[in-house]
N, C-alpha and C positions, 0 to 999 in steps of 0.2 A: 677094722670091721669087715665082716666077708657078705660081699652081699648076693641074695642069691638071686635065681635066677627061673620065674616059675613058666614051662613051656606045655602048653595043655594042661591036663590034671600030674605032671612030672617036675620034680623041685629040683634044680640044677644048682650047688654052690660055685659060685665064682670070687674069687677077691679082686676082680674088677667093678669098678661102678659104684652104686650106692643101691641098697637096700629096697627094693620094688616093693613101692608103696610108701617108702619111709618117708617122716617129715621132713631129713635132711635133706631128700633128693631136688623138687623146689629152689630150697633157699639156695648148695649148692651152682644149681644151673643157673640161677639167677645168678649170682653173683660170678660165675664162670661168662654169662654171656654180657656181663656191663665190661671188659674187658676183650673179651672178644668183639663185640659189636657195638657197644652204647660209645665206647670212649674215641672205637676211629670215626664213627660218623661224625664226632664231636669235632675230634682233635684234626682228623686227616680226610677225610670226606668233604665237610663244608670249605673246606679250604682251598681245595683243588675245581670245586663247581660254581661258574658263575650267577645260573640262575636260584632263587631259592630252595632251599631244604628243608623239610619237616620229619622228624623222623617222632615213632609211637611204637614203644613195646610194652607187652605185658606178657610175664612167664617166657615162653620162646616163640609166641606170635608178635607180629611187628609190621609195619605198614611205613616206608616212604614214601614221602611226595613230594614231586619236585617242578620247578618254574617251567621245564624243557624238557621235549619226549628224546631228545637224542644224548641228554645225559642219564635220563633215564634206563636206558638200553647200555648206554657205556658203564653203568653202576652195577648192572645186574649181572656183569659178567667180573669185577672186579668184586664182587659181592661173594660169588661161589669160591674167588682165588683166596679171600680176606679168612670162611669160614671153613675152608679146607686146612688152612695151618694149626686151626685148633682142633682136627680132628671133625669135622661137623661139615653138612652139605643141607641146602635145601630139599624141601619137600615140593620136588616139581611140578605134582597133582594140584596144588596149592599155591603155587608162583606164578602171578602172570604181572604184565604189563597193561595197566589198564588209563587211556585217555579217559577223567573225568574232570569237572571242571566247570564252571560258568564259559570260558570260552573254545572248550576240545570235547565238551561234554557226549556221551555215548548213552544207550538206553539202558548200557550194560548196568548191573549193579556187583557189590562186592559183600561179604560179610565178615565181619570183625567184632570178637567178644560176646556174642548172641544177639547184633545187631545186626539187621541189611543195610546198608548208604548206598544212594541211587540221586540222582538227579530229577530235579522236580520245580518248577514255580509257585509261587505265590497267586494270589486270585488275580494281583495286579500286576501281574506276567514278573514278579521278578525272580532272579534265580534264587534257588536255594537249593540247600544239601536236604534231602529227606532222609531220617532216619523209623526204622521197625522192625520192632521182632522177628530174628529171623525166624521161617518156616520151620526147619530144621528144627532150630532149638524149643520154637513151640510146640513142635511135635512132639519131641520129647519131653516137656515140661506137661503136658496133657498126658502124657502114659505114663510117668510116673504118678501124676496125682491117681487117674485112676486105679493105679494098681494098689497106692497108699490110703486110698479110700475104703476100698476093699477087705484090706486089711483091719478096719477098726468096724466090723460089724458087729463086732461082741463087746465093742468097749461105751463108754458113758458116751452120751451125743453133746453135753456139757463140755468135756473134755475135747472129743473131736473135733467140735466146733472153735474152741480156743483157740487149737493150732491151726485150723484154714485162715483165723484171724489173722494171724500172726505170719504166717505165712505167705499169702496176697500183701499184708502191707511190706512185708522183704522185697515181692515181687515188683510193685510200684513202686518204690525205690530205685530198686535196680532199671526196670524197663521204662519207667514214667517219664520219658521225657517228650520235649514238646513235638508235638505232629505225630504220636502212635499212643493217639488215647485209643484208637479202634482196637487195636491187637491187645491193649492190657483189659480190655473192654471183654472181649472176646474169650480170652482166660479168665475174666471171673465168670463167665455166662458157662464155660464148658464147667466151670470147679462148682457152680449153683446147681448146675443140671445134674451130674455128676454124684453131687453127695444127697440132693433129694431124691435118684435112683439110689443110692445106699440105703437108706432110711427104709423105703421100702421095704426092701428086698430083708432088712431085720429087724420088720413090725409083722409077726406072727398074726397078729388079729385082723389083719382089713392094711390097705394103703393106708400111708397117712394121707391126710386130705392138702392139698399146694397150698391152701390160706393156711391151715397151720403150720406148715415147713415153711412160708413164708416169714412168720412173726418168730420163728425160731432163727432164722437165718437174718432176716433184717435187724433184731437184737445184737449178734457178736459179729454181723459181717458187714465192713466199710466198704462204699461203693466207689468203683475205681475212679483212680484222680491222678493226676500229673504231679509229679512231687519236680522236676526240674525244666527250669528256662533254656535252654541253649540257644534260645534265638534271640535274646538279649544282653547284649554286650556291659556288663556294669564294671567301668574302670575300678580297680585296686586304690584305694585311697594311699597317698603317699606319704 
């Protein structure tokens, strides 16, 4: 398969690599870096560190954490030596070394998967991990709706509506976990505002009036809700 290679609006073939854009490219990488990376953290990493190891990937994002800041530092340079024999280097805009923790904790925060993790307490001072939409990625999830808003000025409000439906509850799924009701809170309030300026803007006769975009809107649209616990532990029955 020759895959090509698109630079600017210029189409370059190459019979290196995989297909820009194509589904194989994904599965692939994935399965290139569970050998590259998943199986020595497993097999040869934990084994050589005496304090604990967590390791989390998804796609080629990946996050260790470990008991000790000075194995941590000893990994990150064993880390570059590990993905340089398979051709691959980090993204050193994107690497750092970050102390967090109940007992090394920083104000720093990090983000992973369209999530921020930050250090935070409870009301009765105890620690916990905060998690919330990152910024970034709400940004961008708020320009795209608006943009995909925009686009359905000509189309049914029946129709439109269905898919903000269906779409918010995606969103609450994915982002609904405990401690960032405000942020999924937030994106319905921008995607409420949002499609009643549509409405608007393709009702030739007059505004429509907010009580009735309301009863059109509280009909197909569920208000936002936590779908996941993370702050409750429920052992695996055995």
């Amino acid at each position: 398969m020759i895959a090509g290679v698109t630079e600017g609006t210029e189409r370059k073939e190459s019979e290196l690599g995989t297909p820009q854009g194509g589904l194989i490219s994904p599965v692939l990488a994935n399965v290139y870096l569970h050998y590259a990376l998943d199986l020595w953290v497993e097999k040869v990493l934990k084994a050589k560190l005496k304090g604990e190891v967590h390791y989390v990937r998804y796609a080629d994002d990946f996050i260790l954490m470990f008991q000790f800041e000075n194995e941590a530092k000893t990994v990150m340079e064993l880390l570059k030596d590990r993905l340089k024999k398979f051709g691959l280097e980090l993204a050193e805009d994107k690497t750092r070394i970050l102390p967090f923790g109940r007992f090394k904790g920083t104000k720093e925060d990090f983000d992973f998967l369209g999530f921020t993790f930050f250090n935070t307490h409870t009301l009765s001072g105890k620690y916990r991990v905060g998690v919330r939409t990152s910024k970034k990625k709400l940004k961008a999830k708020r320009a795209a709706a608006k943009e995909w808003l925009r686009s359905r000025l000509t189309k049914p409000i029946t129709d439109t509506m269905k898919i903000v439906r269906v779409s918010l509850l995606g969103h609450y799924n994915y982002y609904g976990v405990s401690g960032n009701f405000k942020m999924i809170q937030k994106f319905w309030e921008y995607v409420k505002y949002t499609s009643y300026r549509m409405l608007n803007r393709r009702d030739q006769k007059g505004k429509i009036r907010y009580e009735a975009f309301l009863r059109i809107w509280n009909y197909y649209i569920e208000k936002p809700h936590l779908t996941k616990d993370i702050w409750t532990f429920e052992p695996k029955p055995i």
